[in-house]
C-alpha positions in Angstrom: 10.0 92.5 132.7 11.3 91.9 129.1 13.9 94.6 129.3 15.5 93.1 132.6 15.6 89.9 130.8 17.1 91.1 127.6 20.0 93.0 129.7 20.9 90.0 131.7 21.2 87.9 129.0 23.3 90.5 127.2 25.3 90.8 130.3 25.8 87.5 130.7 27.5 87.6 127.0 29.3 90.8 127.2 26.9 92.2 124.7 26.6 96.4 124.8 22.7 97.7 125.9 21.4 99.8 123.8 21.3 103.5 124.7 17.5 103.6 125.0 17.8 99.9 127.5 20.4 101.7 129.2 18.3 104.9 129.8 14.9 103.0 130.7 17.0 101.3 133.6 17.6 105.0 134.9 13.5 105.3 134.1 12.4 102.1 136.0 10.3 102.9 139.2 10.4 102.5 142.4 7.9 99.4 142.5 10.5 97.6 139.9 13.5 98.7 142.3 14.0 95.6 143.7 13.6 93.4 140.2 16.2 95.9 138.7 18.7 94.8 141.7 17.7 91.3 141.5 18.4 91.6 137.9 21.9 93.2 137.9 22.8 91.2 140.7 22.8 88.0 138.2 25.0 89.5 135.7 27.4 91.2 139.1 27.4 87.4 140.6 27.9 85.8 137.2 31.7 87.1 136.6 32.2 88.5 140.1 30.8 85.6 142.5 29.6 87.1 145.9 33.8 88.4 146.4 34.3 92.1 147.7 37.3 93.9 146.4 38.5 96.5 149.2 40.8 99.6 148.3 42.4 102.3 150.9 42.7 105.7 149.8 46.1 107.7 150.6 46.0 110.7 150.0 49.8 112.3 149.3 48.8 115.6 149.1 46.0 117.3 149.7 44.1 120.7 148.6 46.4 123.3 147.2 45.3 122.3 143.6 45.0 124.7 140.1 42.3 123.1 138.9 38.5 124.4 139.0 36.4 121.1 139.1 33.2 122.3 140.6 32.8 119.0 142.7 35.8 119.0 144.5 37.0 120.3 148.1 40.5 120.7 146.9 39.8 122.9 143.9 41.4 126.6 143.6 39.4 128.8 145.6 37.3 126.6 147.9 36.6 127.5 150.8 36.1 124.2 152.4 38.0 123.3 155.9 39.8 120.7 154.4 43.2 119.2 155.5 45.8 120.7 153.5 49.2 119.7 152.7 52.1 118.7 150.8 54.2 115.6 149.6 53.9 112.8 152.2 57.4 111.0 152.6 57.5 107.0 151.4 57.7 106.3 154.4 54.5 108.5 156.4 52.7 106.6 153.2 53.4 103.7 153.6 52.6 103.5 157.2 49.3 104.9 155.9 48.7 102.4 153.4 49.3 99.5 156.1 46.5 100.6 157.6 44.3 99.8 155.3 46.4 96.6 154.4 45.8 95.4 158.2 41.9 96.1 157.7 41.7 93.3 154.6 42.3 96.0 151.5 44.2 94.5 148.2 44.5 97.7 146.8 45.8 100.8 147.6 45.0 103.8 145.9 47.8 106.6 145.9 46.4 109.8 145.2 47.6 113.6 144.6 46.0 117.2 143.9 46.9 119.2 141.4 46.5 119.3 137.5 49.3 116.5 136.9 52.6 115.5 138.3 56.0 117.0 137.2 58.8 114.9 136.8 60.1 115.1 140.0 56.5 114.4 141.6 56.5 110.8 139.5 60.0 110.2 141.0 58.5 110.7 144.8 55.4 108.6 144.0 57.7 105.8 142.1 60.0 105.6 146.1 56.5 105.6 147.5 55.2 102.5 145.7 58.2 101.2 146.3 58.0 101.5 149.9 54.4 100.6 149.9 55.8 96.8 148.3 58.6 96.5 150.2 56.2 95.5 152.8 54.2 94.2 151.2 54.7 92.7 147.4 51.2 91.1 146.8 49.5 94.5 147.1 48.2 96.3 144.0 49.1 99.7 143.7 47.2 102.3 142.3 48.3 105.8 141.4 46.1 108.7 140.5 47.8 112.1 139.8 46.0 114.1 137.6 46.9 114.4 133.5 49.8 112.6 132.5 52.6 113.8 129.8 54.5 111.1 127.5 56.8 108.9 129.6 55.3 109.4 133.0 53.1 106.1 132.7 55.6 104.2 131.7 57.5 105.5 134.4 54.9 104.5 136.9 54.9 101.1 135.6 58.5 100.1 135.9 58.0 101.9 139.3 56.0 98.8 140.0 52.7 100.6 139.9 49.7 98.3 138.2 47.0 101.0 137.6 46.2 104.2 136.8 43.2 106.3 137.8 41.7 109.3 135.7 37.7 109.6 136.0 35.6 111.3 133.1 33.2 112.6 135.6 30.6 113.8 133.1 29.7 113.6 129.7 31.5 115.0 127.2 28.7 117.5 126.3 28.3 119.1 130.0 32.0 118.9 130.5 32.7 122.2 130.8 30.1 123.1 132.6 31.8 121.4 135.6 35.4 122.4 134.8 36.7 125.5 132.6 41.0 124.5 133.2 41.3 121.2 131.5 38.8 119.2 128.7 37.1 116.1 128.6 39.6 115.4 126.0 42.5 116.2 128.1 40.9 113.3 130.3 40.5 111.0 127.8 44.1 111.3 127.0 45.9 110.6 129.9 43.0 106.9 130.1 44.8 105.8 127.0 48.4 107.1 128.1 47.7 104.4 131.3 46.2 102.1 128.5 49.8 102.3 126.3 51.8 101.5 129.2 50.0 98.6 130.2 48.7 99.6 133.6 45.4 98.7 134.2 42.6 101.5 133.3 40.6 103.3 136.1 37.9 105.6 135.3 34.4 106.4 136.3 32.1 108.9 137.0 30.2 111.1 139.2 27.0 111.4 140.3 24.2 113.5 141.8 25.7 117.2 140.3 22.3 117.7 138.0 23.3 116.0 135.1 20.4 114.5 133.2 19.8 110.8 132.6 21.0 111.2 128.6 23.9 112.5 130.0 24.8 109.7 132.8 24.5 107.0 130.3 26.6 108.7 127.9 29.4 109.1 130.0 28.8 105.2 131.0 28.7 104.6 127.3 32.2 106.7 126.8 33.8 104.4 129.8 32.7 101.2 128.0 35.0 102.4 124.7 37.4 103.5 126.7 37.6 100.1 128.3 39.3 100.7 131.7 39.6 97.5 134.2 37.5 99.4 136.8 34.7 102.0 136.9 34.5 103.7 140.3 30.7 105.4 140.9 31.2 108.4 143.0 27.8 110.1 144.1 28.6 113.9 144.8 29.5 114.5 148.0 27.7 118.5 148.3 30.8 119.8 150.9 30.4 123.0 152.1 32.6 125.9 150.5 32.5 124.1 146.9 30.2 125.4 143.9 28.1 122.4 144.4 27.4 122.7 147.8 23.6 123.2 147.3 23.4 119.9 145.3 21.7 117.4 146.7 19.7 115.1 144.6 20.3 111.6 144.7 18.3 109.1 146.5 19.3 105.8 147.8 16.8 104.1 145.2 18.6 106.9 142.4 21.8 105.6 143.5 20.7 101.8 142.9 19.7 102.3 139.5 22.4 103.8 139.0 25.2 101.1 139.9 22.5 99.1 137.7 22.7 100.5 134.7 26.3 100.6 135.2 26.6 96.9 135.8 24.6 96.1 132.9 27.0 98.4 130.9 29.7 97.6 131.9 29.5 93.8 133.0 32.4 91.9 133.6 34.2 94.9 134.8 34.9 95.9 138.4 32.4 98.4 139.6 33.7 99.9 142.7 31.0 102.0 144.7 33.2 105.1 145.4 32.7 108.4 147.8 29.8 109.6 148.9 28.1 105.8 149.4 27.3 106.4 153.3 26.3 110.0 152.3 23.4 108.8 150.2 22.9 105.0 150.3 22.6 105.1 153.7 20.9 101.8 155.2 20.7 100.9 151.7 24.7 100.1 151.0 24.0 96.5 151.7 21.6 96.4 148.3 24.3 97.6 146.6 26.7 95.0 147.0 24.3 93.0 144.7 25.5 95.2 141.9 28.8 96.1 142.6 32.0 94.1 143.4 34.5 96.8 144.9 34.4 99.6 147.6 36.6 101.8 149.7 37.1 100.7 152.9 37.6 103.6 155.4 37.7 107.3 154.7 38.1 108.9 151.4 40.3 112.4 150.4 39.2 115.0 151.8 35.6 113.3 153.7 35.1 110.6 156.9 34.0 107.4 155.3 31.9 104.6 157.7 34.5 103.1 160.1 36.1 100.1 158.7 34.8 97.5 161.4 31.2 98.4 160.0 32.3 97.9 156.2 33.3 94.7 157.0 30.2 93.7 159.1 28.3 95.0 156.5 29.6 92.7 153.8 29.4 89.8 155.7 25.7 90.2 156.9 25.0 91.0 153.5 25.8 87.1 152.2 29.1 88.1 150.8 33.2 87.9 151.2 35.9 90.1 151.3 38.2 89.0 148.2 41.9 87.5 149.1 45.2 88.7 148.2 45.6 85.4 146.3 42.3 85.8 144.4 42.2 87.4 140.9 39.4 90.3 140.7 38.6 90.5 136.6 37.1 87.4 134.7 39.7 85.0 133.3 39.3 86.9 129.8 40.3 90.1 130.8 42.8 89.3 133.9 44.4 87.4 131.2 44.6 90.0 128.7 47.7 92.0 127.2 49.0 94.4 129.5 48.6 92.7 132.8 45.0 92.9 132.9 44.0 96.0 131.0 41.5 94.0 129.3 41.7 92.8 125.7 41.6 95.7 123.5 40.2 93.9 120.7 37.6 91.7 122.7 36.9 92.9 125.9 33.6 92.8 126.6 33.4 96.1 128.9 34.5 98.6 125.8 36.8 97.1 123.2 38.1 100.4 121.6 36.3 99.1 117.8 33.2 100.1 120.0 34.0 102.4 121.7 40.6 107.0 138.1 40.5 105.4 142.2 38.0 107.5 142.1 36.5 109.7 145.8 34.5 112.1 145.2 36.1 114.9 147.8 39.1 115.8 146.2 40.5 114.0 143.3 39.9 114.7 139.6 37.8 112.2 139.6 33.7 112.1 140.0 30.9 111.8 138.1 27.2 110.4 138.1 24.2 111.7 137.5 21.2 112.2 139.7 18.7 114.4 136.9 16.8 112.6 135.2 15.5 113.9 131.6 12.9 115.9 133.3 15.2 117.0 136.0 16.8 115.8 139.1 15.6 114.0 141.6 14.6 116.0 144.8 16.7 114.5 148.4 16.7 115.8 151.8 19.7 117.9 152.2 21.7 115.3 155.0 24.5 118.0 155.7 25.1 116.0 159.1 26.6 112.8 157.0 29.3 114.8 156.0 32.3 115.4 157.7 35.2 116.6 156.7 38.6 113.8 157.0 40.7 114.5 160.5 42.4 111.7 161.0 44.9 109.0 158.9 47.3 110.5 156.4 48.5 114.1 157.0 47.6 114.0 160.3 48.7 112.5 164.0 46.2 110.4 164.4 45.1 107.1 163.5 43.5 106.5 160.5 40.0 104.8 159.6 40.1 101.1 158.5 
């Protein structure tokens, strides 16, 4: 197919798709699934290898949030049975975190509800990463606390945190059709604050709450200026008690185009395959490791993720490896870049700004993919019995999942 050929050799040299490649990816059929896989999978293997990055969600505290984001479980006035509660100590987090750590995860992902942190918040997460690296100083940290004010990133940094999360979620033209208490631009914002402070840019989307194709690739196409390190994919996890509870349209083969077009967007990034994989993947997870290089290993927020023994299996029978401590995730260009891996701002081939968040789906700010299509969204058997809400791990007694 002349398009798949034309995208690899553009991934393969950094070059951006056009918007019209990128949206006849989303368009490709089901009979060209497995040549659009195939396809990605050459640019994914040519600056990734066959290496699995694995990150652990903690989640320091959890519901009780301001915010309105129609996706999420911990948004004001849902109704969902989630856990709920406030500040975990350094300590209960870090023994959380080790969890994860013990189960072959590099990163950890520290995450909080609400709209952003206060001060006083950014001093308890700072003692937390520090806990989290007194046991263990190879371990990158990742914090993701809502919108940030002047200062706090910098904060974060000499903390010894080494990323930032913020998703865009959505376009910026159906923005506010998913959340009326902050703006796109609100989001955007706090991307570059992380960006300024040389931590290394998270942000990525969410798919599967009826947004059309134009809008998935724009929001892809938004990530790519805003050139963050990592682009987590969440596809909507539909919990019960949330204003998107009814909204299930992806497909497994909807959810592999989608990592596709994302790879071929964004191509020497890493593309982590965020919440709501198990939910509708399904048996087809193991396809998806051609496109991306990065997952969650264990539960997410709010959600039960696959147990951790089966992540791993998975990768393995799948032909690839879980990524060392010792190994560096981004290609040499952008690991090597100003700002301890932010990327190079001026030449980085996943969104230089002249062309212009560890992301889960049930309960961050975070989100974002698509699953309509320009002709509207893709029809999915509603699998309510794939979701279950998170018992176990951090805010509760028992062990967690990794």
């Amino acid at each position: 197919m002349d398009l798949l050929n034309t995208l690899v050799d553009k991934g393969l040299r950094r070059e951006l798709p056009t918007r019209e490649e990128a949206l006849a990816v989303l368009a490709t059929s089901d009979d060209d699934l497995l040549d659009v896989v195939a396809a990605a999978g050459k640019v994914r293997r040519h600056w990734f290898g066959r290496r699995v990055k694995l990150n652990y969600l903690v989640n320091l505290k959890s519901g009780l949030c301001p915010e309105d984001c129609s996706y999420c479980s911990q948004r004001l006035g849902s109704k969902a049975d989630i856990l709920k509660y406030t500040w975990l100590k350094p300590d209960q987090a870090s023994q959380a975190a080790a969890a994860g750590l013990a189960g072959g995860a590099k990163r950890v992902c520290l995450v909080a509800s609400g709209r952003g942190p206060t001060d006083r918040d950014v001093d308890r997460v700072s003692e937390t990463i520090k806990a989290i690296k007194g046991q263990n100083e190879d371990v990158e940290v990742c914090a993701c606390l809502g919108l940030l004010s002047d200062g706090q990133a910098e904060r974060l940094r000499e903390a010894g945190a080494d990323a930032y999360n913020h998703n865009l979620n959505t376009s910026e033209a159906t923005y506010g059709d998913i959340t009326t208490t902050h703006t796109y631009a609100d989001r955007v914002d706090t991307v570059q604050k992380a960006h300024a402070a040389g931590l290394s840019a998270c942000s990525g989307l969410i798919a599967g709450m009826g947004e059309t194709d134009e809008d998935l690739v724009d929001v892809v196409l938004s990530l790519r200026e805003l050139d963050p390190d990592s682009v987590p994919v969440n596809f909507l996890i539909p919990m019960e008690g949330t204003p998107l509870s009814a909204e299930w349209n992806l497909t497994p083969q909807r959810c592999l185009r989608i990592l596709a077009m994302v790879r071929f967007v964004c191509p020497d990034v890493e593309v982590r395959i965020a919440g709501g994989r198990e939910v509708h993947l399904r048996t087809m997870q193991p396809l998806a490791l051609n496109l991306a290089n990065s997952i969650f290993l264990g539960d997410y927020l709010t959600s039960e993720g696959q147990a951790g023994k089966a992540d791993l299996e998975m990768i393995a029978d799948a032909g690839f490896e879980v990524e060392g401590a010792g190994e560096v995730t981004l290609p040499e260009h952008r690991a090597t870049a100003v700002g301890g891996g932010c990327g190079s701002h001026a030449d980085a081939g996943c969104g230089s700004h002249g062309e212009a968040g560890c992301g889960s789906v049930c309960g961050s700010h975070e989100g974002g993919d698509v699953c309509g299509t320009a002709s509207g969204p893709a029809t999915n058997e509603a699998r309510t019995d794939l979701v279950a809400v998170r018992r176990r791990g951090a805010g509760t007694d028992l062990a967690p999942n990794a």
